[in-house]
VMD Tcl script that draws the C-alpha trace (Angstrom):
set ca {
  {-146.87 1.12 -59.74}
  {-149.35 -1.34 -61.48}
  {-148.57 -4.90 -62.50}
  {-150.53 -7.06 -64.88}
  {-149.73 -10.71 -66.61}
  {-150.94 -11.81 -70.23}
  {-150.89 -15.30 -70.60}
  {-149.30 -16.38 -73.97}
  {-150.39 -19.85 -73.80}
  {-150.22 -22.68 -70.62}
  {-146.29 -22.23 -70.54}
  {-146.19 -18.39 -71.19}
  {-147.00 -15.70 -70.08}
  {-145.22 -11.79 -69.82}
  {-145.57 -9.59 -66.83}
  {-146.05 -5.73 -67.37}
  {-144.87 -3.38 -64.66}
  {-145.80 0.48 -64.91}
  {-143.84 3.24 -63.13}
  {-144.42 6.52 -62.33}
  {-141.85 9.31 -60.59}
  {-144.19 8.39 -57.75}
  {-142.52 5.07 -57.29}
  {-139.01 5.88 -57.60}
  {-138.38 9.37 -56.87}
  {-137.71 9.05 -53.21}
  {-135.44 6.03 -53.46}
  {-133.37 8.46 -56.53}
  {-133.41 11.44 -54.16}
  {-132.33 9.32 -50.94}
  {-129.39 7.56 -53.60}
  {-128.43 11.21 -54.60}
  {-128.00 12.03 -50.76}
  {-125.86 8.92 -50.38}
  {-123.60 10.12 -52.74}
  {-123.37 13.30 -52.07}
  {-122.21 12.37 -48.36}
  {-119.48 10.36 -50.14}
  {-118.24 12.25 -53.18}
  {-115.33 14.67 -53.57}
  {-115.28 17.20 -56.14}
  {-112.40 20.14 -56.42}
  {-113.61 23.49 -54.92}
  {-115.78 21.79 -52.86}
  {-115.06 20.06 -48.81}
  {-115.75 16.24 -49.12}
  {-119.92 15.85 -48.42}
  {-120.39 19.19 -49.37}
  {-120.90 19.58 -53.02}
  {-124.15 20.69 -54.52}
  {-127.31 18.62 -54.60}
  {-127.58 20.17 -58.30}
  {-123.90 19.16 -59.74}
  {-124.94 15.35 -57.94}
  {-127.47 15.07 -59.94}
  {-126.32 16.08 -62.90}
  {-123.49 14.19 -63.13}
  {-124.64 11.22 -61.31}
  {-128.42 11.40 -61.46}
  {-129.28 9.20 -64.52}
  {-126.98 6.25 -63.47}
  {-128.38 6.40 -59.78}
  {-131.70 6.49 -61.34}
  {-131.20 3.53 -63.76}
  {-129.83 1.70 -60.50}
  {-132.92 2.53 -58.40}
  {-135.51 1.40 -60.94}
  {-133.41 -2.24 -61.67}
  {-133.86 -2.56 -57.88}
  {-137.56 -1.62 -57.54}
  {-138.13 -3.80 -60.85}
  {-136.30 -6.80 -59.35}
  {-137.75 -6.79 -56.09}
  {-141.36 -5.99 -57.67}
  {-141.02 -8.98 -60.33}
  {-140.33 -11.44 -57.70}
  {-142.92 -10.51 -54.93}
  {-145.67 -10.68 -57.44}
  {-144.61 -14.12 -58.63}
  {-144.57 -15.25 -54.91}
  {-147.79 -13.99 -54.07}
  {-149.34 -15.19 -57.31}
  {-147.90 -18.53 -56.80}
  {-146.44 -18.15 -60.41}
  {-144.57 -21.35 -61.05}
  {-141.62 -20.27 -63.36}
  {-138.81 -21.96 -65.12}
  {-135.33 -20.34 -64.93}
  {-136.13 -16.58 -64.05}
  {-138.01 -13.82 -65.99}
  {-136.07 -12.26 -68.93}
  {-136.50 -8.37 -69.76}
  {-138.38 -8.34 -73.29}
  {-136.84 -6.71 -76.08}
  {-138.55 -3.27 -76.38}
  {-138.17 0.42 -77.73}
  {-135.32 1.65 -75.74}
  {-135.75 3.50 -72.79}
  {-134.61 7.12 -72.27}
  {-133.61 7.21 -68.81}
  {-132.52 11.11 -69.28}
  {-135.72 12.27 -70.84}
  {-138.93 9.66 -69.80}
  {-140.62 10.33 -66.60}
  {-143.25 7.41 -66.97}
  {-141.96 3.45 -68.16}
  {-143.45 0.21 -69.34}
  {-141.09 -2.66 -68.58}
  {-142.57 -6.11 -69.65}
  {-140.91 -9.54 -68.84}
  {-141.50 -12.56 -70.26}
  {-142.17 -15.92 -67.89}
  {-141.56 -19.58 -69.09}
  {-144.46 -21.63 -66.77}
  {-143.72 -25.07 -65.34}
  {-146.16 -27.16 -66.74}
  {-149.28 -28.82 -64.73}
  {-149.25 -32.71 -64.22}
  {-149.72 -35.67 -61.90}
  {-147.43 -38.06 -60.91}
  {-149.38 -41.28 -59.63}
  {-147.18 -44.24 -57.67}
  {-148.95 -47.54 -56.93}
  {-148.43 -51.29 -57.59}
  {-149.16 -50.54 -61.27}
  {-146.33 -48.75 -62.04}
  {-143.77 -51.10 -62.65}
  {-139.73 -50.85 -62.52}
  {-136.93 -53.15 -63.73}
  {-135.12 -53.32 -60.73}
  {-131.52 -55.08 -61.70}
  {-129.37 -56.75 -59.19}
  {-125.58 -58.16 -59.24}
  {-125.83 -61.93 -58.53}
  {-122.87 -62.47 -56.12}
  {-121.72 -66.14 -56.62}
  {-118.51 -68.49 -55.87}
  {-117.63 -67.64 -59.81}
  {-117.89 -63.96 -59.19}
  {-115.86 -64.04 -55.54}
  {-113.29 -66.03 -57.12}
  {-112.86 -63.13 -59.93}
  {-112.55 -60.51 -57.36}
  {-110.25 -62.70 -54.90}
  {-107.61 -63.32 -58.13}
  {-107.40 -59.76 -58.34}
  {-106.68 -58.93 -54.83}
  {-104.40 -61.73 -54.97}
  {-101.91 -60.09 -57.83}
  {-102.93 -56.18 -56.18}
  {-101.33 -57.65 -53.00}
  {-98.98 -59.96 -55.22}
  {-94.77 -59.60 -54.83}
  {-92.47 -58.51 -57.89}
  {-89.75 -61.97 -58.53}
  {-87.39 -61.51 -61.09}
  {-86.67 -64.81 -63.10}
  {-84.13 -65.90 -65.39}
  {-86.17 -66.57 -68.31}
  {-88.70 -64.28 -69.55}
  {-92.38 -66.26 -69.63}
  {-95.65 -64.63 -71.42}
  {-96.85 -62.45 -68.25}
  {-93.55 -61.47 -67.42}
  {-92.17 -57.64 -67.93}
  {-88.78 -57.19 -69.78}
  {-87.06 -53.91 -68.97}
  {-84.97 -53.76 -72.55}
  {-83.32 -51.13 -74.33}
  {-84.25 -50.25 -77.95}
  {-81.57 -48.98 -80.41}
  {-82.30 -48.37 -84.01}
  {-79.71 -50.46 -86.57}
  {-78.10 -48.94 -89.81}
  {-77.87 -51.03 -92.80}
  {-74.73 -53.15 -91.67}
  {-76.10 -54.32 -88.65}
  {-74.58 -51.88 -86.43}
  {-76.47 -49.47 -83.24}
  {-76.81 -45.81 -86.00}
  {-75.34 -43.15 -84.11}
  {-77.68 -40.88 -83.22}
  {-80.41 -43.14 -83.66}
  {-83.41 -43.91 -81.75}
  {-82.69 -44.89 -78.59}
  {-85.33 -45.67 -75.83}
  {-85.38 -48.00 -72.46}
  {-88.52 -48.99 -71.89}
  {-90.69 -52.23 -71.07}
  {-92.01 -54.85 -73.23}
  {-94.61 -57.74 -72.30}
  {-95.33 -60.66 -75.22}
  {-99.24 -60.74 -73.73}
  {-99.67 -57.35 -75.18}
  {-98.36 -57.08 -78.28}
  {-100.43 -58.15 -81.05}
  {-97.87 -59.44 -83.28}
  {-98.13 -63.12 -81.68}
  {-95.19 -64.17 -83.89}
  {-92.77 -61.20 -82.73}
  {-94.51 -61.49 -79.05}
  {-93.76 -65.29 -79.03}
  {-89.72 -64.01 -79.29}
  {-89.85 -62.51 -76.41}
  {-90.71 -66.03 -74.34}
  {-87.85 -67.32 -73.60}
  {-85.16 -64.32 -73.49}
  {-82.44 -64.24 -70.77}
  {-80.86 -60.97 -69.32}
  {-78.59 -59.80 -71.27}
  {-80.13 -61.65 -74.28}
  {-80.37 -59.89 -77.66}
  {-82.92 -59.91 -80.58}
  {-83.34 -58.13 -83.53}
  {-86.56 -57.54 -85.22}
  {-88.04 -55.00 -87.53}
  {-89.48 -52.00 -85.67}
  {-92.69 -52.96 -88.07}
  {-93.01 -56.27 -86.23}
  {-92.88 -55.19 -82.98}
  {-95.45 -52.20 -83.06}
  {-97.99 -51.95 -85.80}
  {-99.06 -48.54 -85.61}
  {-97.36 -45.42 -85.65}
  {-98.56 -44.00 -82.87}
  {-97.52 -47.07 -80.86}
  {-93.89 -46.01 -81.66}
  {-94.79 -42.59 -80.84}
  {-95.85 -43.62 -77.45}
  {-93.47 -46.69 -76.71}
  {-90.25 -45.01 -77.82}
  {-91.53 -41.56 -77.43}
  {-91.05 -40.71 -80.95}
  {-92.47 -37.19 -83.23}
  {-95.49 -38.00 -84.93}
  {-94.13 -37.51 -88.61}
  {-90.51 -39.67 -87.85}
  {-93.01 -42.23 -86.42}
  {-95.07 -42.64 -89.14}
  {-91.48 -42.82 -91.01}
  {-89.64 -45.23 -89.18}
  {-89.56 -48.78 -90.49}
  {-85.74 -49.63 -89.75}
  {-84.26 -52.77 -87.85}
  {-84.11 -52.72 -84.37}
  {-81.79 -54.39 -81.18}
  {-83.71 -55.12 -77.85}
  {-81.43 -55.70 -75.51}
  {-82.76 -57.35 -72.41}
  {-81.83 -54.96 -68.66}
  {-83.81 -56.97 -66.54}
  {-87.33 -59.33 -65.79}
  {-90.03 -58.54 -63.45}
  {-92.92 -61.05 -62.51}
  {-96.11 -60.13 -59.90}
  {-96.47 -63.65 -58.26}
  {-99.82 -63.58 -56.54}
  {-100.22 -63.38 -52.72}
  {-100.43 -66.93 -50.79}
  {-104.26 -66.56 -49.44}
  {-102.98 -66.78 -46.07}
  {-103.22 -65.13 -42.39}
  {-100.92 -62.77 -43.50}
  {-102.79 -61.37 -46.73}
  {-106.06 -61.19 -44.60}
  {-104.13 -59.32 -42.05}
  {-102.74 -56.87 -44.62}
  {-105.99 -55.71 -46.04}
  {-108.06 -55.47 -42.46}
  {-105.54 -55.46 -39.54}
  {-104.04 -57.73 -37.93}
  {-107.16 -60.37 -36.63}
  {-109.92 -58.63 -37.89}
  {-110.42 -61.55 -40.69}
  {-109.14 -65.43 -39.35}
  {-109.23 -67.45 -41.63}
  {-110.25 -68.25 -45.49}
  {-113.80 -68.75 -44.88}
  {-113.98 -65.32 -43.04}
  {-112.40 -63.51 -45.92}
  {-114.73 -64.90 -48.57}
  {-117.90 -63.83 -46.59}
  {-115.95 -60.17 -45.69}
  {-115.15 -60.50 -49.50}
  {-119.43 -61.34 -50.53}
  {-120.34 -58.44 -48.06}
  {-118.74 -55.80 -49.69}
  {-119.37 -56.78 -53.26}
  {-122.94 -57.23 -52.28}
  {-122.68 -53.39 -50.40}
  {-120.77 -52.22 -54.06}
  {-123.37 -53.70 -56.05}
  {-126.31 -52.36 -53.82}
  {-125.43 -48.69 -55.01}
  {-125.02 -49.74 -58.56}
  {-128.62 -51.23 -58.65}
  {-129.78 -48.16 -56.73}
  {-127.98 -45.92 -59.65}
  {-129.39 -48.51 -62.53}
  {-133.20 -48.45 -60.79}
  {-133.10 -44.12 -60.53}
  {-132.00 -44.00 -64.60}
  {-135.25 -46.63 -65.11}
  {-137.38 -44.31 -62.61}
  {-136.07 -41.26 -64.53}
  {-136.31 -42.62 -68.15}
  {-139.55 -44.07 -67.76}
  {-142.01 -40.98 -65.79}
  {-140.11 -38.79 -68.11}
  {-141.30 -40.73 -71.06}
  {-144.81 -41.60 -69.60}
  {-146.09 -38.09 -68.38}
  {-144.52 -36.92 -71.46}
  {-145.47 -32.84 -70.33}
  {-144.04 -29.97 -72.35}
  {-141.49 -27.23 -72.12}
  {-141.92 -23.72 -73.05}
  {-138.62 -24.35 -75.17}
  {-138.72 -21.41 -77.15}
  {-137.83 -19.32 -73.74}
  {-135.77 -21.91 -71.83}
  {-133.36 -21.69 -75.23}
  {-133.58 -17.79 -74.96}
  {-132.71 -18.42 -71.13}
  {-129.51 -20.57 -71.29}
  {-128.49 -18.16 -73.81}
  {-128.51 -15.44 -71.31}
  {-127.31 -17.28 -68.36}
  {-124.79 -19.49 -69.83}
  {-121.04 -18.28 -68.32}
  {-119.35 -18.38 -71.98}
  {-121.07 -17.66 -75.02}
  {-122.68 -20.24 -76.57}
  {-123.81 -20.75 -80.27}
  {-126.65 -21.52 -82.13}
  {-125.60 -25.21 -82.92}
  {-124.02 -25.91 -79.32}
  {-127.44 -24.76 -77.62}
  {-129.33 -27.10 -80.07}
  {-127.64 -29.68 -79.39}
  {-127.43 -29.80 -75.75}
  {-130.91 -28.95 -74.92}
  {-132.54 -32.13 -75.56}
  {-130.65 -33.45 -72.60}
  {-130.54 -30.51 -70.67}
  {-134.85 -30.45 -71.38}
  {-134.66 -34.35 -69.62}
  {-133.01 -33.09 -66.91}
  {-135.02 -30.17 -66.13}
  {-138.48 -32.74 -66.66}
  {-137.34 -35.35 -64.18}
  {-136.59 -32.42 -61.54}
  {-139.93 -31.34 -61.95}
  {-141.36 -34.56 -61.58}
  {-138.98 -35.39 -58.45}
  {-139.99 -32.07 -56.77}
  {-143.78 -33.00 -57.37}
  {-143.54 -36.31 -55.40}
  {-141.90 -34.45 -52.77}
  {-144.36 -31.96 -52.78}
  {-147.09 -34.14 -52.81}
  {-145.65 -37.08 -50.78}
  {-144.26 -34.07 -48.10}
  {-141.22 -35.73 -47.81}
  {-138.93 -33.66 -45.49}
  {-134.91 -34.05 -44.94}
  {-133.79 -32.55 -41.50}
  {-130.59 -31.45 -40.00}
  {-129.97 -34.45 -38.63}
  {-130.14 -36.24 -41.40}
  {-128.07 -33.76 -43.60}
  {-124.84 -34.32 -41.20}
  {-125.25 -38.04 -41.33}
  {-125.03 -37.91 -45.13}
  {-122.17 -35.57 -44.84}
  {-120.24 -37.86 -42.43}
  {-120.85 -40.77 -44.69}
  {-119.78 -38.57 -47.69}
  {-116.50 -37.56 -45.64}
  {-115.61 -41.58 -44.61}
  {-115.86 -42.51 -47.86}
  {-113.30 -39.73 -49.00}
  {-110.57 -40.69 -45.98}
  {-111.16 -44.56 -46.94}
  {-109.56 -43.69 -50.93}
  {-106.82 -42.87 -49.61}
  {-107.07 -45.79 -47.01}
  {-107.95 -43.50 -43.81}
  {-110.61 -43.48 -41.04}
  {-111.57 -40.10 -39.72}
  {-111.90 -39.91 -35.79}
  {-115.45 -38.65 -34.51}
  {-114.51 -35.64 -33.59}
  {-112.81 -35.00 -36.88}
  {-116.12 -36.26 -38.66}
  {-118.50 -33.63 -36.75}
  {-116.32 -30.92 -37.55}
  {-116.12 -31.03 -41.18}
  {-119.31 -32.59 -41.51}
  {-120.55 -28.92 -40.05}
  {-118.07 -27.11 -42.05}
  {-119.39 -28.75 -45.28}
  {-123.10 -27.85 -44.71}
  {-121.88 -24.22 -44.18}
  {-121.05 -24.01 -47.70}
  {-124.06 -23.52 -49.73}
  {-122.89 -25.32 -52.85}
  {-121.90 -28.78 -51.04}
  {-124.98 -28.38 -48.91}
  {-127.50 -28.27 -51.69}
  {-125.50 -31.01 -52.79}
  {-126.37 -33.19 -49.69}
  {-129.85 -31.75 -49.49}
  {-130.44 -32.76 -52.89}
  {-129.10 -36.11 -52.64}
  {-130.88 -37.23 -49.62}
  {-134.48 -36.35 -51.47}
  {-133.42 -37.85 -54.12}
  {-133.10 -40.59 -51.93}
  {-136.07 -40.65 -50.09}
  {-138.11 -40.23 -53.30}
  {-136.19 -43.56 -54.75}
  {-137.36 -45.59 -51.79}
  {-140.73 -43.80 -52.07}
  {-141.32 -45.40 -55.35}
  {-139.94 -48.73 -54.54}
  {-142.58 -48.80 -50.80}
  {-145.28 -48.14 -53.55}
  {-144.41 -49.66 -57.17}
  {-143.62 -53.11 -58.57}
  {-140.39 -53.48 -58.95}
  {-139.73 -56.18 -61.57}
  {-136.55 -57.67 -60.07}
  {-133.78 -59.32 -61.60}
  {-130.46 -61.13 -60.53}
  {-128.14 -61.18 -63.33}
  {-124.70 -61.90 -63.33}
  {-121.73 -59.13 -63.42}
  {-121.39 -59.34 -66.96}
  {-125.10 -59.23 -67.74}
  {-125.75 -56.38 -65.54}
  {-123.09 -54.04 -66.94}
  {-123.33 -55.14 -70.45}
  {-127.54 -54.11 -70.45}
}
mol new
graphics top color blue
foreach p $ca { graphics top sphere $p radius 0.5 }
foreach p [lrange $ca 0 end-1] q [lrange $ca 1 end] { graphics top cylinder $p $q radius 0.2 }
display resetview
């Protein structure tokens, strides 16, 4: 066997393997064996038919099989002791086809796509907006007013006011006045804050059970489609409805906010965990602070990302990474769709090559250890949507049967590094910090 590389240019390069009958005979002949120990043919006892009909019928698909193999396993272990760094894995070029049946000697050449060469330097002149969620009186008083109606009791009052739901029911009117038979007909729920029609929502205010009110079905919903999806109409009688309608008031349902008392504080941690008002709004600052924390970690990585993509600026050999994805992609994929995803799928790829170089060059290592700590946290934070705590022995179990699955572990693997190379750059850059409020920081 002999293997030689052409470089194309600094991110390509093709690999050309040679093969004689010296390299692969023996592996054919010892494949041939195998299934002629395993093959039945009629006249002959099971493991017992001719090496000569094996062959024949067998030997050029067994063949075919063995060089793949030999060509696989040959590709790779030159790479590795070359220290070739590739980008997505070498693809067979298109040659003359072979003749498996009739050729004795081959030329297979594959072509590589190269990572590209670069440094990644971290030190107090690198700088990175590093945004932060200011968490003030104004902004606990927001979040408290929501907990407040989450936690909040249904009333049902007499008269219907703005907020308040009205559980009517909707039937369509004929020219006299009178319910159409066969009509539209839906019970549903109407609130005057959200429909847009202030005139026909402010006719709503004020409406006892039992009440009635006729309106145009134009007034009350402006579009078709909210008919569609109010009275659960077909698009096209929709879009032609503009009759007179009845609402007939069934009931009305109000959310009156939770008293911030003992008991609300002991309904969201247990029963004296929290005493007292003052307790609750520092529980209350701890865990938006803990909330916003990973939401300025997530904003700082994007800045990290955007910025060493843009500033080392390295190329791609895009020309083969297109031909790649082409290959590798599950469902076929066309010209247009793989020209437009690349750019972002090219951003991707450079920031993973510039994470894996600080790693490398940083040698920043994740252990065991470390991995099942992640996973635990991972698991806790699943049990607590659902409002759950898992018990410890319940968190070391999965946490060991996650890492066993090599998906979910390279998950966790990944994560940590990424991780570690976040905190990395924020020992050794400037980070340009800001405190902005909730709306400032989600709105940039």
């Amino acid at each position: 066997m002999n293997i030689s590389r052409n470089s194309i240019d600094r991110l390509n390069a093709e690999i050309t393997i040679s093969l004689s009958p010296n390299d692969y005979e023996a592996k054919v002949n010892e494949g041939i064996k195998k299934v002629q120990k395993q093959v039945s043919m009629p006249g002959f006892r099971p493991g017992k038919v001719p090496n000569g009909l094996i062959k024949k019928q067998y030997g050029t698909q067994i063949m075919v099989d063995e060089i793949n193999k030999l060509l696989n396993d040959a590709i790779y272990k030159y790479i590795e002791e070359n220290k070739i760094e590739i980008l997505g894995n070498p693809l067979p070029k298109d040659q003359t086809k072979v003749d498996f049946e009739t050729q004795k000697e081959f030329e297979f050449v594959y072509e590589l796509g190269l990572a590209p060469e670069f440094n990644v330097t971290l030190d107090s002149k690198s700088t990175f907006v590093y945004k932060t969620v200011k968490v003030d009186d104004e902004l606990i008083e927001k979040y408290l007013k929501d907990v407040r109606r989450n936690y909040g009791q249904a009333v049902y009052p007499e008269i219907a006011g703005e907020k308040d739901v009205i559980f009517v029911d909707i039937n369509e009117l004929d020219e006299s006045g009178n319910i159409k038979a066969g009509g539209i007909f839906k019970s549903t729920s109407l609130s005057a804050e959200k429909i847009n029609n202030k005139t026909s929502a402010s006719k709503l205010i004020g409406l006892k059970k039992g009440d009635k009110l006729v309106l145009n079905i134009d007034e009350l919903f402006e579009t078709a489609l909210d008919k569609s999806v109010t009275l659960g109409l077909e698009k096209e009688q929709a879009e032609n409805a503009h009759c007179n309608i009845q609402i007939t008031v069934k009931n009305i349902s109000h959310i009156e906010d939770a008293e911030l008392n003992q008991e609300l504080f002991d309904r969201i941690y247990g029963a004296g965990k929290i005493n007292g008002e003052e307790e609750f709004r520092n529980k209350i600052r701890e865990e938006l602070n803990l909330m916003f924390s990973a939401d300025a970690e997530r904003f700082l990585k994007t800045e990290v990302e955007k910025a060493l993509v843009e500033k080392l600026n390295f190329e791609l050999p895009d020309a083969f990474l297109k031909r790649w994805l082409t290959v590798v992609n599950e469902k076929p994929i066309t010209q247009e769709e793989l020209e437009s995803d690349y750019p972002n799928y090219a951003k991707a790829m450079k920031w993973k090559l510039i994470e894996n170089k600080i790693i490398k060059d940083n040698e920043i290592k994740v252990d065991q250890n470390e991995a099942i700590e992640e996973a635990k946290a991972f698991i806790k934070g699943e049990y607590a949507r659902y409002g759950q705590v898992p018990s410890e022995a319940d968190l070391d179990k999965i946490s060991k049967d996650l890492l066993t699955k090599e998906k979910e572990a390279q998950r966790i693997f990944e994560n940590l590094y990424s991780k570690k190379v976040i905190n990395l750059i924020k020992e050794k850059c400037h980070l340009d910090k800001k405190e902005l409020s909730y709306e400032e920081f989600f709105k940039a």
